[in-house]
N, C-alpha and C positions, 0 to 999 in steps of 0.2 A: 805259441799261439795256435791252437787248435793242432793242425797234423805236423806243424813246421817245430822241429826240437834238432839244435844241434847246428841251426845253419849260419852260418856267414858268406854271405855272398857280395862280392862287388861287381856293381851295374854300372857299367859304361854310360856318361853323360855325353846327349848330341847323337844318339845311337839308335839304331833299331834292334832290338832286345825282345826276344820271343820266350816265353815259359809255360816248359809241356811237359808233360809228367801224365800218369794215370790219372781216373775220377778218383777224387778224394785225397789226393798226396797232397796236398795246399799251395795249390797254384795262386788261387783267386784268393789267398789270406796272406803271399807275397804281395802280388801285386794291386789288390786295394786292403786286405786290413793293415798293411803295414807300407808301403808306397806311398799310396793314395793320402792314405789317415794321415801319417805322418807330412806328405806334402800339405795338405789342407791345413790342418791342423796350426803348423807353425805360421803360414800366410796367415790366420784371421790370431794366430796372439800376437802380429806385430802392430794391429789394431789395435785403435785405442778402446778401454772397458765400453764407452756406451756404445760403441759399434759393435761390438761382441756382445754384447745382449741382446741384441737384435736377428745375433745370426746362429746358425744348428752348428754346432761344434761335433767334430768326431772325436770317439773317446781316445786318450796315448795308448800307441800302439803295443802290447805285451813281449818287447824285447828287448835286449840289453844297450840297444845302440842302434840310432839311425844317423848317418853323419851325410854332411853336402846334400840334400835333398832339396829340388827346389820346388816351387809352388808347384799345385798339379791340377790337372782336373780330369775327371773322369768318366768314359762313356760305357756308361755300364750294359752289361747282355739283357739289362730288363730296363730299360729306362719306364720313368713312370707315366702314368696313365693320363693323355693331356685331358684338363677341364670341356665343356662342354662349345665354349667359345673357340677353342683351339682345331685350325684345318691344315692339311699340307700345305697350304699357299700363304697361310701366315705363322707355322713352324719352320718352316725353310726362308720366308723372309721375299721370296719369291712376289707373295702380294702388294706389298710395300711398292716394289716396282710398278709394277701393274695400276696404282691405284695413282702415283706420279703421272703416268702415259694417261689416264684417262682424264686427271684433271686439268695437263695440257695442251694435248697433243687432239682432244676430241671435238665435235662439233656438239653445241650444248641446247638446251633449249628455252627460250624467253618464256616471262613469265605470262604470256597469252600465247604459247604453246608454236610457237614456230621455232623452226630447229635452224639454228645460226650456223653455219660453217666455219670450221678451225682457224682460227685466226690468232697470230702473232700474242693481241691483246691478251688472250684469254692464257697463252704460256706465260706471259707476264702478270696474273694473274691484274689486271686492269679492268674496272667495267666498260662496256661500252654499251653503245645501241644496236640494237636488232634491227636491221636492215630492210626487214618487211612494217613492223609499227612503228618502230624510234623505242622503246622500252627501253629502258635501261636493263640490262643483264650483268648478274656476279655472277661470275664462273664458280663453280664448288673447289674448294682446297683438295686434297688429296685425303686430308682426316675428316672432312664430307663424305665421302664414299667411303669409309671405316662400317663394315656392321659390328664392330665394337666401338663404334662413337655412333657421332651423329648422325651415320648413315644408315642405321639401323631399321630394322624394319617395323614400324609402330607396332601389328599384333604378336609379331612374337621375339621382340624384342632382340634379334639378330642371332637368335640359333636356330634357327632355319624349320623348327617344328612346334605346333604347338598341343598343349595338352589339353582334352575335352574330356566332360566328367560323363563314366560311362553307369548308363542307367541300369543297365542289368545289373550291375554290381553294387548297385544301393538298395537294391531290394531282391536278392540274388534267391532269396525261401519266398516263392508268393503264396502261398498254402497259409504263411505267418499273418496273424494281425497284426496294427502298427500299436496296440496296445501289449503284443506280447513281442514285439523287435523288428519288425518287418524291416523298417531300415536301417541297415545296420549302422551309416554314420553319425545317426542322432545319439545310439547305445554307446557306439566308441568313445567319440568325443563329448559327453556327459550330457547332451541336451533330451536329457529326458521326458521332462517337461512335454516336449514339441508335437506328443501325441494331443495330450491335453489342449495346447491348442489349435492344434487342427480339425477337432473334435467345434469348436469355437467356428470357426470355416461353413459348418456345415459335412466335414468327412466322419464317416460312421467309422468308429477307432476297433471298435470289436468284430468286425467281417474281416474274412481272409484279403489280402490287397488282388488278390483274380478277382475278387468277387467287386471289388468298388466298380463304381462308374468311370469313364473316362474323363471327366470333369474333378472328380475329385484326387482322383490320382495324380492332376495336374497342378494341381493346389500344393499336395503335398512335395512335389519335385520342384513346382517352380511357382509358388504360391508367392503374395508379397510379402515385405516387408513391414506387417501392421500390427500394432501393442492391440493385444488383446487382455480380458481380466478372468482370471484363471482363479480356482478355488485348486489347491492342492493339499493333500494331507501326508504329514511326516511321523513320524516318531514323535517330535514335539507337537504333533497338535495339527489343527486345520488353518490353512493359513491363505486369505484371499491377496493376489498377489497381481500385477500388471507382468505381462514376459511380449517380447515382440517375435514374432516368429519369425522363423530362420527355416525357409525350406530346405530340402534333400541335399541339392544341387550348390545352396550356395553356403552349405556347411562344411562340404569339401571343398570349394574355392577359398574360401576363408581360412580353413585350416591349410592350406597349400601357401598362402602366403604370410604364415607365421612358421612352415616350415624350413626352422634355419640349422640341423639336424640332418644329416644322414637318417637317422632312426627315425625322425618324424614324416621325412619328405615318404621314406618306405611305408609308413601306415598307411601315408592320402592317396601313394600310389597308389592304391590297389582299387582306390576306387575314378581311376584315369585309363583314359587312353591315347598314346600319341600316335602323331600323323603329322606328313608336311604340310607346312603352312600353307594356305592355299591364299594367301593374298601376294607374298613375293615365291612362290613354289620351291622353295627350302634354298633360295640365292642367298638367305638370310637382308637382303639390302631394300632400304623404301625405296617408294617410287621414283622419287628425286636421284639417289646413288644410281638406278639402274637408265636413268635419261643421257647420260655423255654416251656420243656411240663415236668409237671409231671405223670407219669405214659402214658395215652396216651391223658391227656385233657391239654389244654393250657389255660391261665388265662381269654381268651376271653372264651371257655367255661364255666369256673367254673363260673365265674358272671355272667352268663346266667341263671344260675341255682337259684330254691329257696335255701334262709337260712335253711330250712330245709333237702334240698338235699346236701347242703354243708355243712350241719353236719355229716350227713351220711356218705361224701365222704373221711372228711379229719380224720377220726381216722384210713386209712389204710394208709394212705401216707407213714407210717415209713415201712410199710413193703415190701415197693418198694424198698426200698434204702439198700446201703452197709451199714456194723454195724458200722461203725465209724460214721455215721452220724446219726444215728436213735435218738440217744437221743435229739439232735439238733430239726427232728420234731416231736419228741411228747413236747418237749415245744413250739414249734411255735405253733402247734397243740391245745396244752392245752390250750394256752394263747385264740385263735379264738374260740374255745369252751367255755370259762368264759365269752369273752366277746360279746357271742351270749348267753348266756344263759335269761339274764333279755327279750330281743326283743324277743322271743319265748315265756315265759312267758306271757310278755305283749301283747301275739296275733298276730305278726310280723313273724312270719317262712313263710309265705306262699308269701310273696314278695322274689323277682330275687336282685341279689345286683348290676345288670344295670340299675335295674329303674330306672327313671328320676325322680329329685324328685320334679320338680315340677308336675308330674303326682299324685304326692301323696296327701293324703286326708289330712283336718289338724288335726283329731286326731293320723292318724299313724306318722306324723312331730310330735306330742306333745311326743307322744310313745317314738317314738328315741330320742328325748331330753332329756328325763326322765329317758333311760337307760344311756346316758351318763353322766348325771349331776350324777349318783351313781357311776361311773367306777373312776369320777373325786377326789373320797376319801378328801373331802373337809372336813373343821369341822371348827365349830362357824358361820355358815352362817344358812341365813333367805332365805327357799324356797316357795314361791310363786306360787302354782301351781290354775289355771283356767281353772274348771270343767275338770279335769283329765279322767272323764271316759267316754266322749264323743266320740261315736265310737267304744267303748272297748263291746268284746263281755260278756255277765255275765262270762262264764267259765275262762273268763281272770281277775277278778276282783281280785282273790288271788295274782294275777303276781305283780298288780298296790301298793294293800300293805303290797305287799314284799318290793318293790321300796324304800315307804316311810318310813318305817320300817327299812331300810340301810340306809338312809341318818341321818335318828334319831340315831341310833346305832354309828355311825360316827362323832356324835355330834351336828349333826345340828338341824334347827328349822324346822318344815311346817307350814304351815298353806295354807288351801284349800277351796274353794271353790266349792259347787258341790250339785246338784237336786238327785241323786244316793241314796237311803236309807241304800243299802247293805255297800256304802262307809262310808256314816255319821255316822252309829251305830260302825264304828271301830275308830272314833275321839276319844283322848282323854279326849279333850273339846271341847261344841259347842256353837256357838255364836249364836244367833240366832235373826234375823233382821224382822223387820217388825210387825205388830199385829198376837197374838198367833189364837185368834179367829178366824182373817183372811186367815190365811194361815190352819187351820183346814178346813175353807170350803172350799180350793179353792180345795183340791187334796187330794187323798187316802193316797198319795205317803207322803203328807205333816203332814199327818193325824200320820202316818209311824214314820215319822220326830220329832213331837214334842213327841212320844213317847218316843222316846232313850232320850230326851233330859230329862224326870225325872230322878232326882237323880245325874243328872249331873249339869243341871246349874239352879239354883233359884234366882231370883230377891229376893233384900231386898223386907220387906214385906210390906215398907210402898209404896213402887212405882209399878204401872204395868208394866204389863209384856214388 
């Protein structure tokens, strides 16, 4: 399979297992085309068929035998690209927590706008009265405050920006008549026509669009919606016809949301431009999600904030609160503290937990995968990790096997891949790919490499290395 010809290798199960070798000796076709595939692989055909149609199968691996291999999973060097919904604080799970603490733990606000104080009821999720009117109050659930549910933010629907159609780029040639293209998403999207009735309007079709008045310019961008009776001529003939017009602006709204295409959304792009939402200022959350405050920050703050500042912040939480409830957040509390601790570790506190994550790097994506594939307390599985410390600063190298060090502890397998010498020398076994000679000249680093690797792994004596 691709550079791998000749090998048999057995890998230690319950182990920490490193495989290094030069670029290109087939490291990464060990241990995910043939590891990984094969661990995957055989978990989803113990699946029953309509399960497995459902799911992305890896192709069998190109070698003569994989034996004992158990399930795996694997955190690849490129993890992919999160969707638009997707932030640090609800890829690491983080927000989950956070969104608990505020539907419990916060002081809320009646529906004639007075702010009630944290009260018992409300961790019990129980209505009660507002203590300035008598109103009845529900406290919001915890998928209340979701901006992927109903806590979403009406205009931009909980991704935190919204799209506005940009005018310069509907009519980007003003030198053009709108009888010869001036805008150009009437010509794209086929509404040809739309000069001719604009023409209907009252707007001259045959002068440069510099040259209209400001009134009719306006017509044509954001003219209404009114059936007009058009005389048009084709190849077949003349033909009087009713069309309702569709001005500039809402030809690219319209086409935006039948964009359901990659390919298409890219056409309407071009004539958009985005910005943060200016009604929840990119919190992504309505008005309502952003009303429970604890103490005096409301959950749109808090994910504002680094991981590291929301550690700071949340071991006083309990001392806001009445004592019936205090024990309630030092385990909420405790719990958001455990499971922030590996992402600090691993170099991660200085991210906001609104990030977007596809703003994020794919080392810090591998990061957060890595703390949660430990938080997931799994055991008998085969991890897969690809060049692990990419991105990773040295002072965080301890964080990375601590990680792998838990999942071993838990019962699982690793096995890694990784250039890192300070990682390799903490393998328990190392596989080691490609000519010894070779890879001593190529690099210090390698040089580094096959030193750890005495005493650890020796070829029989009759075969090279």
């Amino acid at each position: 399979m691709h550079n791998l010809r000749g090998v048999d290798a057995d890998v230690p199960l319950r182990s920490l297992v490193g495989i290094a070798g030069v670029s290109g000796s087939g490291k990464s076709s060990l241990a995910l085309g043939v590891l990984y595939a094969e661990g995957s692989r055989r978990y989803i055909e113990a699946l029953s068929t309509y399960t497995r149609r459902r799911m992305a199968q890896a192709p069998r691996a190109a070698v003569d035998s994989v034996e004992h291999v158990p399930a795996a999973l694997a955190l690849r060097q490129r993890p992919g690209v999160p969707g638009v919904r997707s932030t640090f604080g609800t890829s690491s799970e983080l927000l989950n927590v956070l969104r608990l603490m505020f539907s419990r733990l916060a002081s809320h606000v009646c529906p004639n706008g007075h702010r009630v104080p944290p009260t018992i009821d409300v961790a019990a999720e129980v209505a009660f009265a507002c203590p300035v009117c008598g109103e009845q109050v529900h406290p919001p659930g915890a998928e209340d405050l979701s901006f992927n549910s109903t806590g979403a933010c009406p205009r931009c629907q909980g991704i935190g920006v919204v799209r506005t159609v940009d005018d310069a780029a509907l009519v980007p040639d003003p030198s053009k008549t709108l009888e010869g293209g001036a805008v150009v998403p009437w010509r794209m999207f086929g509404f040809n026509v739309q000069p001719d009735i604009a023409r209907e309007f009252g707007v001259r079709t045959d002068v440069p669009w510099s040259e209209l008045t400001d009134a009719e310019r306006e017509i044509v961008l954001d003219g209404p919606e009114e059936k007009k009776h058009i005389t048009v001529t084709s190849k077949k003939g003349v033909h009087d016809l009713d069309f309702t017009f569709r001005n500039a602006r809402l030809t690219v709204t319209e086409e935006l949301k039948r964009a359901d295409t990659d390919k298409r959304l890219a056409r309407v792009g071009r004539f958009l431009r985005e910005g943060t939402c200016p009604d929840c200022r990119g919190s992504r959350l309505s008005p309502a999600a952003r009303a429970p405050r604890i103490g005096e920050r409301n959950l749109a703050e808090v994910t504002a904030m680094t991981l590291d500042d929301v550690l700071a912040w949340v071991p006083g939480v309990a001392g806001t609160l009445p004592a019936d409830m205090r024990d309630m957040a030092r385990s909420l509390a405790g719990t958001l503290v455990e499971m922030a601790r590996r992402l600090v570790e691993l170099g991660l506190g200085y991210l906001a937990l609104d990030r977007a994550g596809a703003t994020l790097s794919t080392g810090e994506r591998q990061r957060a995968q890595l703390a949660r594939a430990v938080r997931n307390r799994t055991t008998g599985v085969l991890y897969v990790l690809d060049e692990p410390s990419i991105g990773l600063h040295p002072a965080n190298v301890d964080g990375l096997l601590g990680v792998m060090r838990d999942l071993l502890a838990d019962g699982n397998s690793v096995v890694f891949v990784d250039h890192d010498v300070q990682i390799l020398r903490e393998a328990d076994w190392l596989i080691q790919r490609g000519p010894v000679d070779d890879a001593l000249a190529e690099t210090a680093a390698a040089a580094a490499c096959a030193a750890a690797l005495s005493g650890v792994f020796a070829p029989p004596a009759d075969q090279a290395p």
